[in-house]
C-alpha positions in Angstrom: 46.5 -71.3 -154.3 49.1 -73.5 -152.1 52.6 -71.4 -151.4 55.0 -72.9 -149.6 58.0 -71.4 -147.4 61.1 -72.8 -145.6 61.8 -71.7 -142.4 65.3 -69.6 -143.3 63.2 -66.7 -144.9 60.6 -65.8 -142.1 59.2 -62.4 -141.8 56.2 -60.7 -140.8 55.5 -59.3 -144.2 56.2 -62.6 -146.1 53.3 -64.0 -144.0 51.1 -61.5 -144.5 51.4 -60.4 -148.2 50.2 -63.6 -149.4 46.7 -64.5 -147.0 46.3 -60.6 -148.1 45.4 -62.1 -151.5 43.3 -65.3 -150.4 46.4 -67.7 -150.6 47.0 -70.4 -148.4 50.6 -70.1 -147.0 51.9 -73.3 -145.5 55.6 -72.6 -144.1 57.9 -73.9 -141.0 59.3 -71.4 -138.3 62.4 -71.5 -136.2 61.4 -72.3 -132.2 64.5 -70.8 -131.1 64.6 -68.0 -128.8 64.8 -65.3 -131.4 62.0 -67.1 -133.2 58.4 -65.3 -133.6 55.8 -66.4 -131.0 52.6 -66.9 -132.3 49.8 -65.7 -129.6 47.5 -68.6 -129.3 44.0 -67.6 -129.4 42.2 -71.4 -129.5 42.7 -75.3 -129.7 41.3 -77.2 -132.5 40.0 -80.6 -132.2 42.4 -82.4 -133.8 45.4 -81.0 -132.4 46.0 -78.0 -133.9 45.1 -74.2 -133.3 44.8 -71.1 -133.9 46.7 -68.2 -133.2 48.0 -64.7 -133.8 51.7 -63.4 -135.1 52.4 -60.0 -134.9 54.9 -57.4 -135.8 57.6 -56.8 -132.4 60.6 -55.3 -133.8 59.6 -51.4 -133.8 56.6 -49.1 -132.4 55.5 -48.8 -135.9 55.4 -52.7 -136.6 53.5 -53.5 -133.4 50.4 -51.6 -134.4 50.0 -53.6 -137.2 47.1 -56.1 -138.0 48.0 -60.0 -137.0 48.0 -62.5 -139.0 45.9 -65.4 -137.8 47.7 -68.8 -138.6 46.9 -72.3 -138.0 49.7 -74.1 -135.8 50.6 -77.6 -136.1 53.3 -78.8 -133.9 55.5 -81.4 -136.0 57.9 -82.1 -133.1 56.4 -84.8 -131.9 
């Protein structure tokens, strides 16, 4: 299964609930300053990569699991 997600509604839990249950999740995320930054872990060959969001907003949140994402940069 394919969900999709605008960028307005991001949150930590909203990524992970759904690749919890095997669903692809294919969403775009603010860049801003107050955005989440996704730890990158490795490039792909086409252009992409892979990388890491985690929980930063309490001591609790940041001992959760990441959720590993695929990146693809549409700004250019």
């Amino acid at each position: 299964m394919l969900l999709t997600a605008d960028r307005g509604f991001f949150s930590y839990a909203l990524c992970a609930a759904p690749t919890a249950t095997g669903a692809d999740l294919l969403r775009c995320i603010r860049t801003d300053k107050s955005a989440p930054k996704p730890v990158y872990v490795e490039d792909l060959p086409d252009g992409s990569g892979l990388a890491d969001l985690c929980q930063i907003h309490s001591a609790a949140a940041r001992g959760a699991e990441p959720v590993r994402v695929r990146v693809i940069d549409g700004a250019h």
